[in-house]
N, C-alpha and C positions, 0 to 999 in steps of 0.2 A: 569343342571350344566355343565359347561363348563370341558373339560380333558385340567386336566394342563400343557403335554404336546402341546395341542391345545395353551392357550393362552402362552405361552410361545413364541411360535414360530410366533405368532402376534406380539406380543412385535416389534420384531424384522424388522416388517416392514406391508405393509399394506396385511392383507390374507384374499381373496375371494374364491370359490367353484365353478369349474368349473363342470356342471350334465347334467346327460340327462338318461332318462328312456326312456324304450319299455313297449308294453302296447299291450293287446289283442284286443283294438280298442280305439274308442275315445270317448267312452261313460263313462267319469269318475266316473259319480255317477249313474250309470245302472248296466250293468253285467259284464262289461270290468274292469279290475284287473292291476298291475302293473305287469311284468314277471322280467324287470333286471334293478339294478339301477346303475350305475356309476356316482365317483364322483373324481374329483383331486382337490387337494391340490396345487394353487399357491399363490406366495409373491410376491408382486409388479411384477405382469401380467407374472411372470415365475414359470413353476412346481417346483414342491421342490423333488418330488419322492411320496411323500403321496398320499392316493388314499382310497376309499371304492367302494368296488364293494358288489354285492349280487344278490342271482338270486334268483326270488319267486314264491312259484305253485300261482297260481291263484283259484284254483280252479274250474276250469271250462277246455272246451275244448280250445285251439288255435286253429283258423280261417286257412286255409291253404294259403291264401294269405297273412298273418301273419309272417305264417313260412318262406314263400318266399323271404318275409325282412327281417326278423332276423333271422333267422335259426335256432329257438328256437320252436322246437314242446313240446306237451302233455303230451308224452314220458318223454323226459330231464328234465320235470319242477315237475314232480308228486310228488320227491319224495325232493325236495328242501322244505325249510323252507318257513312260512305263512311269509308274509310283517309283522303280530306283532310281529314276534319274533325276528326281525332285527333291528325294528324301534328303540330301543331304541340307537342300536350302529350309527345308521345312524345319529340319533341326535346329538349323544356325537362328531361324526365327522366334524357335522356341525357348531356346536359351536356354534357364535352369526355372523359367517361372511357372508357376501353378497352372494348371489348366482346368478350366472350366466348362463343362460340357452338361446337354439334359439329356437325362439318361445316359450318362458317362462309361457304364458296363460296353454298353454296346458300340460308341466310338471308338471307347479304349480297345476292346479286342479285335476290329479290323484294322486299327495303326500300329498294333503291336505285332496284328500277325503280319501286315504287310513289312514292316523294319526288319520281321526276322528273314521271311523270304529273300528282301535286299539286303542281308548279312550288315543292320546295323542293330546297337542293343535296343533290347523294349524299354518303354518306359514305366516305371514303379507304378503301383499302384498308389502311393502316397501323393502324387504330384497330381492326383484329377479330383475336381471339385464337382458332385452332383449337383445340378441345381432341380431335378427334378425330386431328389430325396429331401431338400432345403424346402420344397414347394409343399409335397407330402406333412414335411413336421408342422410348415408354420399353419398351414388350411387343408388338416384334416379330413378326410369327407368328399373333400371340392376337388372339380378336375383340376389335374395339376399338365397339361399339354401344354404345348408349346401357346400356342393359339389362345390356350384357356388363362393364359397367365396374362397373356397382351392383353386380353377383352378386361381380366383382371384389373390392369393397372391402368387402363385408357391407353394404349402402346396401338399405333394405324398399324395396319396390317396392309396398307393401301398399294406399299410397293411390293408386295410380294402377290403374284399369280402362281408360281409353281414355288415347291420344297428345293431352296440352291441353298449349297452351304456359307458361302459368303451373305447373304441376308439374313438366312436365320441366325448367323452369329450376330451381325447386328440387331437383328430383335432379340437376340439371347441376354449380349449386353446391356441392353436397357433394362429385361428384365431380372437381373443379376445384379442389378442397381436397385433396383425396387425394393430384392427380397434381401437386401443388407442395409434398409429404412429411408432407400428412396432420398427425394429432394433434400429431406431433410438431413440428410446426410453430408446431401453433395455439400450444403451451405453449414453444417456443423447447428444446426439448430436442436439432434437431437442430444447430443453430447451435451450442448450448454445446457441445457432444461435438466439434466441425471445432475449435475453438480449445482444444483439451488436447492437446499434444504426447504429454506421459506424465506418471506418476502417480509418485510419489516415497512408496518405502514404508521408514519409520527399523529402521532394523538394530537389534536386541536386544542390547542388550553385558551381558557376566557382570557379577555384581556385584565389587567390590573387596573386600568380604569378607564369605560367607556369612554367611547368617539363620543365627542358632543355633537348634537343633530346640524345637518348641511343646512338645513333648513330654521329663515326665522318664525319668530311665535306668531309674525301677522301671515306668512305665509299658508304658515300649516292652520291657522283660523279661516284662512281664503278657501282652502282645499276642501276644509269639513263643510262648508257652506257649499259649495258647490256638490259635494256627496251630499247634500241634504234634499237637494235642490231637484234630484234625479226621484224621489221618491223613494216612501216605504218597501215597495214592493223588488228592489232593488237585487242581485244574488248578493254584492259585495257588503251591503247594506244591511243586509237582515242576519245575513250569516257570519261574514268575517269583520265589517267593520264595527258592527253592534260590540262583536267580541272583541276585536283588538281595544276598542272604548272601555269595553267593562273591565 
């Protein structure tokens, strides 16, 4: 069942789950365990401040190449809560909205395996949005890593020192913003520019009968005397005023 605070805040506009777990390797349904899950809370491709995080013993040892990425040893996890006894709040935070993940295969079958272990259902495959397959379509060729998308978009990487999942869903976020047209999104600039065919600029028509000159005939006799006065050799003189004369 969904928390009413949850669909309320849908109501409101469109809300997806931006996630990303760490994991003691990548063997989901072997001996590798979930260790940390983060999750944020955006509405139409912006965070709102909502978030779940949780960190889970595994039960097992961490790998030390592991630790090396996430910075999450043995030690720190021992004495944290089993993935069953979180899952149910992780659910209630997930509600029924999209989830968002890079490289989604691989999130999705260590949260599916772990819900089945703690006897709750998996979730569909229709509810996870790649943003690593979204990175692939739109730039070809080009690394599409987490990392490689930030340096991408101008996204600091300044607060992250280690791979946690609660950060990298906020760097996921942003760039999950980026790859659905960015700023110009947020501010509807790209949408208004699709709906202008073209731009209609009014033609300048002569007047019906000229402005009579500001200036009187002894004036403008004073001006040419004084342009006379400056010499031959003049630019305004030789070039334009000769001509505006002839």
């Amino acid at each position: 069942m969904n928390h009413p605070d949850t669909m309320k805040r849908a109501e409101n506009g469109h809300r997806e789950i931006v996630f990303d777990t760490e994991t003691t390797g990548f063997d989901a349904r072997g001996d590798d365990r979930i260790t940390e899950i983060g999750c944020i809370e955006i509405i139409d491709f912006l965070p709102t401040g909502r978030s779940f995080h949780a960190y889970c013993n595994p039960q097992r040892e961490v790998p030390e190449k592991v630790v090396e990425i996430t910075g999450l040893t043995t030690e720190f996890l021992r004495d944290k809560p089993l993935f069953k006894s979180v899952a149910q709040d992780f659910i209630d935070f997930l509600g029924d909205s999209p989830l968002i993940a890079h490289n989604a295969d691989f999130d999705k079958g260590f949260i599916n395996a772990e819900l089945d272990r703690a006897g709750f259902p998996m979730l569909p495959d229709k509810r996870f949005i790649d943003t690593l397959r979204m990175a692939r379509a739109q730039f070809p060729g080009s690394p599409a890593t987490l990392d490689a998308l930030c340096k991408r978009f101008d996204i600091s990487l300044s607060a992250r020192d280690k791979h946690g999942a609660i950060i990298d869903s906020e760097l996921l976020a942003a760039v999950y913003l980026e790859l659905n047209g960015g700023r110009e999104r947020r501010f509807g600039f790209k949408d208004a520019r699709a709906t202008v065919d073209s731009v209609v600029v009014p033609i300048a028509r002569p007047r019906p009968t000229p402005l009579a000159p500001l200036s009187s005939q002894d004036e403008r006799a004073s001006h040419a005397a004084f342009i006379k006065s400056l010499g031959d050799d003049m630019v305004w003189e030789t070039r334009y005023w000769s001509k505006s004369r002839g």
